[in-house]
Each structure stands twice: as C-alpha cells, then as structure tokens.
N, C-alpha and C positions, 0 to 999 in steps of 0.2 A: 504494500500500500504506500500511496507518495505519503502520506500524513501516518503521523505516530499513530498507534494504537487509540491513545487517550483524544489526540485531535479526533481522529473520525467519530468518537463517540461520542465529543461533545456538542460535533457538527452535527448530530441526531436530535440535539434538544431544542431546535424547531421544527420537530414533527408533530407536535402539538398529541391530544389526546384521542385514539382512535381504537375503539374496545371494537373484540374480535379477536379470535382464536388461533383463526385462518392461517395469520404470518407468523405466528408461534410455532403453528405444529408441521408448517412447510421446513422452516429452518432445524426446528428440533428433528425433524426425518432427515436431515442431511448431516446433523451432526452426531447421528446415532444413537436417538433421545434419548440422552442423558438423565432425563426427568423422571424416567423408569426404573433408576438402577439405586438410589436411594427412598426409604421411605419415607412419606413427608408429612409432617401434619402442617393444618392450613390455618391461619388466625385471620377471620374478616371482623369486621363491624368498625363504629366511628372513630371510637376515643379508647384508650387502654391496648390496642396490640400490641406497642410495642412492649409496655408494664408486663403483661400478660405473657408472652413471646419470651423475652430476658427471662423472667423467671420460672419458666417452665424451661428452657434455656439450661439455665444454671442448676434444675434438679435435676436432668438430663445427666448434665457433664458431671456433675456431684456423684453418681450412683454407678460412674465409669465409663460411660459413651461418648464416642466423638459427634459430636453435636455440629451442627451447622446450622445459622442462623442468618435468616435474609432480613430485612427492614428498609425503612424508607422515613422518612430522608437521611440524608448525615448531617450529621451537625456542624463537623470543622471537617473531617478528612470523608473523602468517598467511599474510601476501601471501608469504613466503619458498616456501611451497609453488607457483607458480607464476612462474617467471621468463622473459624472454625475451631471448636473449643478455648470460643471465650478471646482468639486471636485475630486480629483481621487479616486477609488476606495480605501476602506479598505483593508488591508492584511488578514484580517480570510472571507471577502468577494470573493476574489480572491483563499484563499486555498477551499472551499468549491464551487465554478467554478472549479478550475481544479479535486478537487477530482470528481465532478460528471461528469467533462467531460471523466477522465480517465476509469469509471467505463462504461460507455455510448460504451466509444470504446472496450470494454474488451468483453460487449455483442453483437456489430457488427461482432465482429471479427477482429478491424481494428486499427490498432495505427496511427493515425493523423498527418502530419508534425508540425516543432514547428509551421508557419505561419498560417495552420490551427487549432492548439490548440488556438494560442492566437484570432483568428476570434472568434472561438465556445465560449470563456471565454466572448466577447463581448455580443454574442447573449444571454448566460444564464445569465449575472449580470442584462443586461439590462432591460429583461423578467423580474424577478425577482423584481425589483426596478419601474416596471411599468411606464415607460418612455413614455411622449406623443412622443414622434419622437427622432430617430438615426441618427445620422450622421457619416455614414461609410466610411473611405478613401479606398478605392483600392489599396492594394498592389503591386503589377506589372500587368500590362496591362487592364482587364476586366473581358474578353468574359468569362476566367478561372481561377481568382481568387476566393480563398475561401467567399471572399465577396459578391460575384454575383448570392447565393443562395437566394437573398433577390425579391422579384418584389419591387421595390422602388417607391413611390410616386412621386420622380423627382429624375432626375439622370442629373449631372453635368459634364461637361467636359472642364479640363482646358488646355493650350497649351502643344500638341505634337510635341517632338522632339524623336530623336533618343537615347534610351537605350533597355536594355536587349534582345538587337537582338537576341542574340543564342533561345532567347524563343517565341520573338513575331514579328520576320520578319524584314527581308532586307530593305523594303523601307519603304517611311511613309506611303504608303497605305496600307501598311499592318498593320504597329501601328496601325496606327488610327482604326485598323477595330476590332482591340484585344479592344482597348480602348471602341470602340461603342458598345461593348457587353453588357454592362452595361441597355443599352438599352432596357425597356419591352414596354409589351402593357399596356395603361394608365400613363404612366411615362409623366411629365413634360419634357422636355427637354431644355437645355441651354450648350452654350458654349461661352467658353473667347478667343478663337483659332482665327484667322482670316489668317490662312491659307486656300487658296484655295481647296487644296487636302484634309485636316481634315478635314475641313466645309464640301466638296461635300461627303466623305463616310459618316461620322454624320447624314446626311442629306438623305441619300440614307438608313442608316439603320432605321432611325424616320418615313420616308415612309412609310415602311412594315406596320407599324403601326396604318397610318395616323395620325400621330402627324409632329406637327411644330415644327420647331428648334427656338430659340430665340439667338441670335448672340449679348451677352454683351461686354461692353467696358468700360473704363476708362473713355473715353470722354464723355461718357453720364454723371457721375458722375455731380450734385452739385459741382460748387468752394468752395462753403462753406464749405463744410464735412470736420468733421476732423476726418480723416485718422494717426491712432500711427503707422502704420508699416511704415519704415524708406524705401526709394527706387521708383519710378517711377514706378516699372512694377508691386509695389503692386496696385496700383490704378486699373488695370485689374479684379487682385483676388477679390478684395474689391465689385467693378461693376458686376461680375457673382453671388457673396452671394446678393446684394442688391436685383438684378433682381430677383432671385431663391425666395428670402424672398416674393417680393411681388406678385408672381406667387403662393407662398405657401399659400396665404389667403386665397384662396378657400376650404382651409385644415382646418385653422388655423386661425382666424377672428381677434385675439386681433394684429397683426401684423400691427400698424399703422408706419407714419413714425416719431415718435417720439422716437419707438422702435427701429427703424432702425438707427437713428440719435445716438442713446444715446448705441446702440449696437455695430455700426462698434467705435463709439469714448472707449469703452471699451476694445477694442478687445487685447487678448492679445499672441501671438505667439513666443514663446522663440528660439534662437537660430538661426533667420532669419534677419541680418541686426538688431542686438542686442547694444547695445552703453551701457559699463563698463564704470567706469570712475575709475582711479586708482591713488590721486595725480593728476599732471599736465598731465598725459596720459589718452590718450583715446583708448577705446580696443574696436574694431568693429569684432563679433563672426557672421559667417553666414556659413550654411549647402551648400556650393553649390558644389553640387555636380556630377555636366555633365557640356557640354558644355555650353547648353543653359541654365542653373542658371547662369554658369560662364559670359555669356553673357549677363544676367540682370544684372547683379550689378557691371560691368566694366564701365559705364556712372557713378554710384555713389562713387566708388574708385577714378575715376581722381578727385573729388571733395575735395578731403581729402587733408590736409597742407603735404607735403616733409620737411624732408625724411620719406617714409613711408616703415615699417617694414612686412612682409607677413612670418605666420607660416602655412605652408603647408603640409596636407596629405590627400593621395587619396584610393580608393581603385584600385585592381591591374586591375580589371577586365573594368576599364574606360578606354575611350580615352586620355590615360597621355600627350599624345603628345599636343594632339589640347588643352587639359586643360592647358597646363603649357605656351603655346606657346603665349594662349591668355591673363593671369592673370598674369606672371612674369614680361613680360619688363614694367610694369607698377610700378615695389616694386625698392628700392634703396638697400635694403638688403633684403633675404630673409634663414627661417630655417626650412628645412626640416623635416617631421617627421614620425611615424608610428602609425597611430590611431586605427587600428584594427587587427593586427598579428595573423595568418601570410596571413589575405586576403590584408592586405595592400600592397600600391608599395613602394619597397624599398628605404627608407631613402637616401644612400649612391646615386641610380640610381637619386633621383628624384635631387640631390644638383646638378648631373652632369650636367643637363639639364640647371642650372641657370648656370654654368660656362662655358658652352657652349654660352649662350648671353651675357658674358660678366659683370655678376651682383655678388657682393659679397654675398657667400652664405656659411653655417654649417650645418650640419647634425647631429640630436639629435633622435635615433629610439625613446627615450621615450619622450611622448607627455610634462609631470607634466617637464619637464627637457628640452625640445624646448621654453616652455612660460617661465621658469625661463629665461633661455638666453633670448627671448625675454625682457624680462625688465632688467637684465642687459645691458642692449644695451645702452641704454639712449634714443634711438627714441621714439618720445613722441607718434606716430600714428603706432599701429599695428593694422594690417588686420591677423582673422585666419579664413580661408578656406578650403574648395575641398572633407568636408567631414563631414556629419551631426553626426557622431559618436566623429567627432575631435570636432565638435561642443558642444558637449555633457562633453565630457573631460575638456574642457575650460571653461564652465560653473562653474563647478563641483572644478577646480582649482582656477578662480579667487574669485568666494564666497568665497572660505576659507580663502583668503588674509583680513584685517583690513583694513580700511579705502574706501572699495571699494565698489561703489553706482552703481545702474542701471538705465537706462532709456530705459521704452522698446514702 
C-alpha cells in the first residue's frame, strides 16, 4: 500500500455510518473468518458496556483465560480499543491486521467503513493470538453492527435509552429491538435493563429461540464485594458480568467465585467516574455522554463539596438541551468546550445555555485550555463531562501535569 497501514485507516473515517452485514462477511470470507475461531460473547445496549465488558473482562483473565476485549472508543491511544489479557495490542501487530484486512477488501471488491475496519482488526489479532473467549462491545445498536457477524456464546444486554435515532428508531421498542439482534440460537442471554418495554422485546426475541432471559441486578450483589468503579449505577454493570460469569461455567469451568471476587475487585475502567487528585483538588473525569449516563451520575455529583466546577462538551448530534438542563444547575461555575471539531456543539452556544440559568460561565473551544482555566479557578472540585472523547482529552492532559495521582 502507498500509505502506512494506520494512514489508510484513518483515510476510512469519512465513510461515515452504514449498518449492514454485507461488507463484513465478504471481507471476513477472504480472510478466512476469523470471527469463527474464537468464542465471543457480545455486550449491546446504551450506557454501561464498556463497565460491564472490563469487568467481566477481568473475571475472565482472573480465573486463567486469555481474554480479549474489543470496545469503543479510546480514550488517548487506539490500540486501547483492542486488548489481550488486560494488554493492548502491539503497533506492528495492528499494522499487519490492517495490512491484511486492507488486502482482504481489495479482493472483495469492497472498502470497509473505518467502524468496520476497526471490528475486522478485532476478529484477525484475536484469531491470530488464539484467545479462549472475546469480548465484543456493540457499536450502535445490534441487529446491524459490524459486530453481530459473531453467533456468540452469550450475549449481554445493558440498559436502553434513547440514542442514535436517525438509525435505530423512534421509540424504545424499536431500540431495544436493534439492540436484541445481538441475539442467536444457543446464546446465553442476560440483561441489566428493568424496563418493562426492553425486558418484554429481549424476551420476545430469546423466545424465537427458546432461550431464557436472566434479569441481573445490583441488588443481588454481595454487600461484601468490593466494587472500584466509583457510582451507584455501577453496581448494575458489575451484577450482569457476575451473573454472565457464572452462567459462563458451562463454557468455562475454572470460573469459581474467588475468581469472581478477586476479578470484579480488579476491574479497571478509565475515564468512567475517574478520581485525579491534583494538590488539594480533586478532578472527577467521566464519558457521559446522553441523557441517561447524565442521569447516572447526577445522584453522585450532589455528593461532591461546593463550589463545584463543570468543564463541559458535547457532541452536536445529542440532546444538548435535556443534557445541559439536567447536569448545569447543579455546577457553581461552569466552562465550556469543544472536544471533537467540528462534530462538536458549539463552545460559545453551549456557555449561552448556563447564562440562561443564571450560572457563571466561559467559553474555551480548546479543551488543553478549558482545564487550564479550570485550575486556574481555584475551585478545589471539578467535574468534566458530556463527552467520552473530552474524557479522553482530560486524561491525556492531567497525566502530563507533576504531582498528579489517580484513583481508579
């Protein structure tokens, strides 16, 4: 190829979003689908895969299997999105995936979106590195992402809410039904949902099958367990990997619960309800990114000492209104920002929105120059939000700062 490995791929991310199986499983037949030779379980629904995914993840590796874990997005490095016990991938391991996936598509006849390069990079390192079990996150919806070429040994569903409507329908019964695609014959099935309407199509689609649904919770949880992800509504995430784990034992035999004990206390998920410590400040980083993340971690914000600081940016294509409506009256200051140009929403627009309730607010489009003001401020408790790529950014900026510890 005249372009590096990594150029060609990154020359993919204006192929924009195009659900369909079609060019997956042309490519995957040329590269001697790979997708076949590990077994995978599949994690779809809005908020929590990735929670859920790591720490089912980590009981995995805990109880002695080489684990391989996909996700999306990265944070500060790409390779983060493919790891393999707990490692991410090599960079000559990754240019030699994309070189053979480029060549794959070259004899279909087919150039791949970037979201399905980076699925197919999955399926060929993991082949490759001969992995007892995958753990695949779902990109948007299900029924037709790149990922649902797999029949998965158990497929996972965590709570739906409302996103990517222009792609996967109007109401939640429609989500949810994009989401239950995921669904095969022989698949485990579990969910962390306990809405009515998701539970009844999950349930409706498990039928076809004649498979059971298992309905996890938090409450089931051990008081004992110690749980590292910071938040209340992890306890959920935490409860559908435990359930998943021990429904995997028919797979998977060394899975005791000691494994389980000593895997969810390992688990480790960056950028989710994340605690910096900076000096006498504390820096809390979380991806949330729609309404309903926004709505998990608004019980653990009132929690936080005043006056408390929020560096905020969204992408344009959310609900800004309900996002801002419900996370602003809660900050004493707040600074806007631009974490992914030009899909972001505007800097300038979003400071209007806090002056509109009356909150003192500034507008900084560059993110490296929203957290400088932020610690210039002197508020000792900043919150940054509304966007797993600003998430990413914050990471990436406070590491480089001296004296600055994590707790994750």
């Amino acid at each position: 190829m005249s372009m590096t490995p990594l150029e060609w791929l990154d020359a993919l991310q204006g192929s924009g979003i195009r659900p369909g199986l079609r060019r997956m499983r042309a490519i995957l037949h040329e590269l001697g689908n790979p997708h076949r030779k590990v077994p995978a379980v599949i994690v779809a629904g809005t908020n929590g895969k990735g929670s859920t995914s790591a720490t089912l993840t980590s009981i995995l590796t805990t109880a002695g299997y080489r684990v391989a874990h996909y996700t999306s997005p990265h944070l500060i490095d790409l390779r983060e999105r493919w790891t393999i016990g707990g490692e991410m991938i090599d960079p000559a391991t990754l240019d030699g995936a994309i070189e053979a996936i480029h060549a794959a598509g070259d004899r279909a006849g087919i150039i791949p979106t970037y979201f399905e390069a980076l699925t197919l990079i999955a399926f060929v390192v993991f082949a490759q590195a001969r992995c007892d079990v995958s753990i695949l996150e779902v990109g948007m919806g299900g029924r037709l992402d790149a990922t649902n070429v797999v029949r998965p040994i158990a497929a996972l569903i965590t709570p739906v809410a409302f996103d990517h409507m222009e792609y996967l329908g109007n109401t939640l019964r429609q989500i949810a039904a994009e989401k239950a695609g995921v669904i095969h014959r022989g698949a485990i099935v579990l969910t962390s949902s306990r809405d009515p309407v998701v539970t009844e199509v999950i349930r409706s689609r498990a039928k076809k099958f004649g498979i059971d649904v298992t309905v996890a919770s938090g409450d089931d949880l051990p008081k004992s367990l110690e749980i590292p992800l910071a938040g209340a509504f992890q306890r959920d995430n935490v409860a559908l990997a435990v359930r998943a784990a021990k429904e995997l034992r028919r797979h998977f035999s060394r899975i005791d619960d000691e494994a389980i004990r000593q895997g969810v206390a390992s688990t480790r998920w960056r950028g989710r309800l994340e605690r910096l410590r900076l000096g006498s400040r504390q820096i809390w980083i979380d991806g949330c990114h729609n309404p309903h993340a926004i709505a998990a971690v608004l019980p653990f914000v009132e929690t936080l000492r005043r006056p408390r600081l929020l560096v905020f940016g969204v992408m344009s294509d959310k609900p800004v209104d309900q996002m801002t409506g419900a996370l602003f009256p809660l900050f004493d200051r707040i600074i806007t920002t631009e974490p992914y140009p030009p899909r972001s929403a505007d800097a300038d627009s979003l400071a209007q929105r806090a002056l509109d309730l009356g909150i003192r607010v500034e507008a900084d489009p560059s993110p490296g120059g929203a957290f400088q003001r932020a610690l210039d401020s002197g508020i000792a408790t900043i919150f940054i939000g509304g966007s797993l790529y600003l998430a990413g950014e914050a990471l990436a900026f406070f590491e480089s700062l001296p004296l600055q510890t994590s707790e994750r």
